[in-house]
N, C-alpha and C positions, 0 to 999 in steps of 0.2 A: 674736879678732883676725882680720882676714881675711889669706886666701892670701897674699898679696903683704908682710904684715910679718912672718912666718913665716919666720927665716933658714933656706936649704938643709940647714944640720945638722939643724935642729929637727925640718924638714918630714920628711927621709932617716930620723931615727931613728922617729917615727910610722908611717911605713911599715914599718921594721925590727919594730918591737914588733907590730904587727898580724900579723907572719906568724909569730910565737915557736909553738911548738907549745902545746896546752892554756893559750895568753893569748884568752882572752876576751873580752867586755865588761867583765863583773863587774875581773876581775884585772887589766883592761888601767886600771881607773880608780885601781885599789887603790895599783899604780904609779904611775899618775901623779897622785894625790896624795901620796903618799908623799913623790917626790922633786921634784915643781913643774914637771915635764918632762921628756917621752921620752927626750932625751939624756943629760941628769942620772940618768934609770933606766939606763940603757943602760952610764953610766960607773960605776955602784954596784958592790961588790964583791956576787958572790955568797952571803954569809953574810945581807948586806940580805936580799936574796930571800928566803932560807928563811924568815929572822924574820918573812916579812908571811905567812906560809904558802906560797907560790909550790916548784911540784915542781922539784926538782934542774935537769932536763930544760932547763925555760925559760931560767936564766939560761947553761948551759951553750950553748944554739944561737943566744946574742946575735951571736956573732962568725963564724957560719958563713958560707962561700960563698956556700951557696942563698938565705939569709937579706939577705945584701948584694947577691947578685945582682936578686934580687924588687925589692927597693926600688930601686932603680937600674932595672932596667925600668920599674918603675911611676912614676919622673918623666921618664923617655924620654917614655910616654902620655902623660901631662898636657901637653906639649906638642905634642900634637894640637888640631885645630878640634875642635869639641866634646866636648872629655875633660875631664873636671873633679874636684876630690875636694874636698866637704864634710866641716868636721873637727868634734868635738862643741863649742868654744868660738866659730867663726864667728858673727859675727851673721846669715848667710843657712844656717846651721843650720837645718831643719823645726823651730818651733817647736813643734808635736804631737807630734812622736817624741825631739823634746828632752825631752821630761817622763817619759817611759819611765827606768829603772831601769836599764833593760840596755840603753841606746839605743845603736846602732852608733859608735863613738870617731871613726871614717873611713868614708865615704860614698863611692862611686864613682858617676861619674854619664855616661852617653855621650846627649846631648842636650839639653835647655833644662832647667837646674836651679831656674830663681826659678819652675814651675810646681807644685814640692815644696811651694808655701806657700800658693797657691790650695783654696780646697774641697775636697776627694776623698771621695770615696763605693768603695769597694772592693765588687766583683764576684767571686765563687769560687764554685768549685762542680765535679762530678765531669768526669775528667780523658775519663770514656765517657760523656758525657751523651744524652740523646737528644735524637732530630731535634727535639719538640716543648719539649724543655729551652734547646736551643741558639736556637731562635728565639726565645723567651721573653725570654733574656738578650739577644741582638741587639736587640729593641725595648725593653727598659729600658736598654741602655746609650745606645741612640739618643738616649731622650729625655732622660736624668739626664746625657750631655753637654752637649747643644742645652740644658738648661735653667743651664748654668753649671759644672755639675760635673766636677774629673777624675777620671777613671775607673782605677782603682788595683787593680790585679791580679797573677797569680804569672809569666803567659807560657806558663802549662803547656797542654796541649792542652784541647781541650773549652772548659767554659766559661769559664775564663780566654781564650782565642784570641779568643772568640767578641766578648768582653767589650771587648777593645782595639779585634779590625778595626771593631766597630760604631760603636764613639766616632770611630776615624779618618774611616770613613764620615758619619759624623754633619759632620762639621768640628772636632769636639770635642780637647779635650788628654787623653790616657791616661799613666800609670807601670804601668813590667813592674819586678817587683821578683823577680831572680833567684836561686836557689839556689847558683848560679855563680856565680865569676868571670865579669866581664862580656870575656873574653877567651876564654872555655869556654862561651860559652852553650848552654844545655839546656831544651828538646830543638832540635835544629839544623833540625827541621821550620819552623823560625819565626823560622830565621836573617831572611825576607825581611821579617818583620811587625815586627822588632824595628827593621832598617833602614830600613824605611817611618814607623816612630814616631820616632824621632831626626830621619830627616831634615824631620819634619813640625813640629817642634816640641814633641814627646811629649818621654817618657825612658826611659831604661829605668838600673836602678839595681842597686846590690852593696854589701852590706858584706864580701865573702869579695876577698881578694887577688886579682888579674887571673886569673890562671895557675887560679885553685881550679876543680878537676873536681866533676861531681858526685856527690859521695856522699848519701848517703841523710840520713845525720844533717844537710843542713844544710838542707834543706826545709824541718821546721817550725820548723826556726829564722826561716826568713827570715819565717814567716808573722805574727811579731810584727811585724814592720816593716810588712805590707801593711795592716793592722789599725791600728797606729802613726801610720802616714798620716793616715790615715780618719779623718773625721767617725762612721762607721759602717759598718759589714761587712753585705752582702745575699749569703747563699744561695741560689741558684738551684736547683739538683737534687745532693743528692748521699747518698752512702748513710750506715750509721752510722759505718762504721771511714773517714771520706773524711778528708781532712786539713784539706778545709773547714772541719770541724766544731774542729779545733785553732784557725783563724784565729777561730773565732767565739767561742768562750769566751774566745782573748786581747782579743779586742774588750772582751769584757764585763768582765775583769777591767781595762782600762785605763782604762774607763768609756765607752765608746764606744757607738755606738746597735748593736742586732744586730735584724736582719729577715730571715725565712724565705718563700722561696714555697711553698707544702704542694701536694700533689699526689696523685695516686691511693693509693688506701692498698694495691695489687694491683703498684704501682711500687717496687724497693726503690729506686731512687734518691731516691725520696720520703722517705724514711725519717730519714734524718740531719734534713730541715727539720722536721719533724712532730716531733722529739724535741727540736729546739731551741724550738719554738714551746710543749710541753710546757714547758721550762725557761724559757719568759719571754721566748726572743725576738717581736718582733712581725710576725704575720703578714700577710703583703702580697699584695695579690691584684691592687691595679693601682699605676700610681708615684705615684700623689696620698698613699696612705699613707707610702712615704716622704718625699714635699715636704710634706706636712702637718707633719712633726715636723723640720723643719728650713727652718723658713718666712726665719729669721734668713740663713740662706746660699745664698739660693737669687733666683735672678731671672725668674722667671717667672709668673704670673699663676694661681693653681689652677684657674680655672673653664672652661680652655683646652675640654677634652672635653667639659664639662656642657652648654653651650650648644647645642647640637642632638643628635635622636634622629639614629641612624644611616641612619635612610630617607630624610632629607632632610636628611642632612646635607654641606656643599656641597662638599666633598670629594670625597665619597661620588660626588656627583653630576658633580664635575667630571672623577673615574677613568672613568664608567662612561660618558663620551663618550669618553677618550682614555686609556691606559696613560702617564704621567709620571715623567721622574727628580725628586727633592726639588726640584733648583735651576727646573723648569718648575714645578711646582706653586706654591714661591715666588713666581714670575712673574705666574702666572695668580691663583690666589687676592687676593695682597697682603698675605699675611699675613707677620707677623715669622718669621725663621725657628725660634727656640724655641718660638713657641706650634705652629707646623706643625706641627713633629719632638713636641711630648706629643699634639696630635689624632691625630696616625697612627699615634703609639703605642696608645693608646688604642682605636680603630678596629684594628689590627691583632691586639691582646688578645681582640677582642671579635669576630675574625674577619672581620670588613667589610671588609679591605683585605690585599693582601698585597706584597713586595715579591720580586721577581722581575728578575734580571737588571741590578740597578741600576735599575729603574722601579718605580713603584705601579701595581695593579694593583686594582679594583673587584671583589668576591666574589661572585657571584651568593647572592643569601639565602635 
């Protein structure tokens, strides 16, 4: 049912159950089929509880301060400009992460929410990447924007960061899906990129209570959700113990596509892709092997890059009169701007171009 026929109790006590200590997903549904509604749970005697298996604990902190106080903040928020909360019966529910098991009950959302139902493609990968890791990811997020896609990642440093500002650059739409409360964001290095994405029409997203700090344990929680998202999860650089490598096998267990970029075998940040690519993810070495396998969601034309050698290709040729931002290249070329944004990518992969300062830039070969 949507937000607005959701009576205040209804809405107050979903809030309330979301913050109960050890209520989960799993339990939080257990409840609420049990009794037809959070309130209905909320009004249950305690002995209900234990019967469904539920720890002492839960129903004993239904009626706390902290517990009323939360949820009473948390519809204060929602009456902000872009504050929103997605509930798991909403028809604008993610239909992709509605299918999940353990899909989040309550959704927190700071920015444009009907982009949760667009494409997404998830980007992850080490939080220390390198210089030639992080470009890497720049020019695939570039292009797998520009070609339709939103770009779905954690927010964390490294190749997450890399992965959003690239789509924003791009013009693209991005989701940061936080380990935090989206009132706690982590790490605060990216407080500005997270307010950049919101006000662009991005999102950035929670299922942990405004207030939740972050703890360790709720990291690879959330990386079901990034994966959830997703049409498919891309590795870009990360090692064996990375947490990447978490989001990539919930991928595969949700049935989602998983692609690795592999990389020097002398790299350990190479390591975790080379072991996924061992276990069946599929290796990518340029973004046509991704839009090859997702030709159904995707808007742009494959043969963008085949069409010219790099010597004469007029790009190529039109840099190495003049250094340009994307939106002059557009101008001069004539070209659409997704098929640009995969030439340059492409061109950029392959070292013939580079981008510098907001401009492109011609390589000497």
């Amino acid at each position: 049912m949507p937000l607005s026929e959701i009576s205040p109790a209804e809405l107050e006590a979903r809030l309330r159950l979301q913050r109960l200590p050890e209520v989960g997903p799993r339990r939080y549904y257990t409840l609420f089929s049990a009794f037809g509604s959070a309130s209905s749970a909320l009004c249950a005697p305690a002995t209900a509880w234990r019967a469904l298996g539920l720890p002492a604990v839960c129903a004993e902190a239904r009626r706390s301060p902290q517990v009323r106080d939360g949820a009473s903040a948390a519809l204060r928020w929602l009456e902000g400009s872009s504050q929103h909360l997605l509930l798991h019966d909403q028809p604008d529910y993610p239909g992709l992460l509605g299918e999940l098991s353990d899909a989040p009950p309550l959704l927190f959302v700071a920015g444009e929410p009907s982009i949760l139902e667009k494409p997404q493609l998830a980007m992850v990968g080490s939080r220390r990447a390198s210089r030639p890791g992080l470009d890497t990811t720049a020019a695939f997020s570039r292009c797998l924007a520009g070609a339709g896609f939103v770009i779905t990642s954690g927010l964390a440093l490294g190749v997450d960061g890399a992965a959003h500002h690239a789509a924003l650059e791009a013009g693209g739409q991005t989701v940061g899906v936080l380990g935090t409360g989206l009132q706690k964001l982590y790490p605060q290095r990216h407080r500005a990129l997270a307010d950049a994405m919101i006000a662009s029409g991005s999102a950035v997203v929670s299922e942990f209570p405004l207030d939740a700090g972050p703890l360790a344990g709720n990291f690879p929680r959330r990386n079901r959700i990034i994966s959830g998202l997703s049409l498919g999860v891309l590795v870009v650089e990360a090692s064996v113990a990375s947490g990447s490598l978490i989001t990539a096998r919930l991928a595969a267990e949700q049935g989602r596509e998983v692609y690795a970029i592999p990389g020097s075998i002398h790299h350990p940040g190479a390591r975790g892709c080379h072991q996924l690519i061992r276990e069946g993810a599929t290796l990518v070495e340029t973004v046509e092997h991704i839009l090859e396998g997702l030709q159904g969601w995707r808007s742009m034309p494959l043969t963008t890059a085949d069409l010219f050698t790099p010597s004469c290709h007029p790009l190529v040729q039109l840099l190495q009169a003049a250094p340009c931002t994307t939106e002059a290249l557009v101008s001069a070329s004539g070209w659409e701007l997704p098929q640009l944004l995969a030439a340059l990518t492409e061109l950029e992969l392959q070292g013939h171009v580079v981008l510098e300062g907001g401009r492109w830039f011609a390589r000497a070969s």
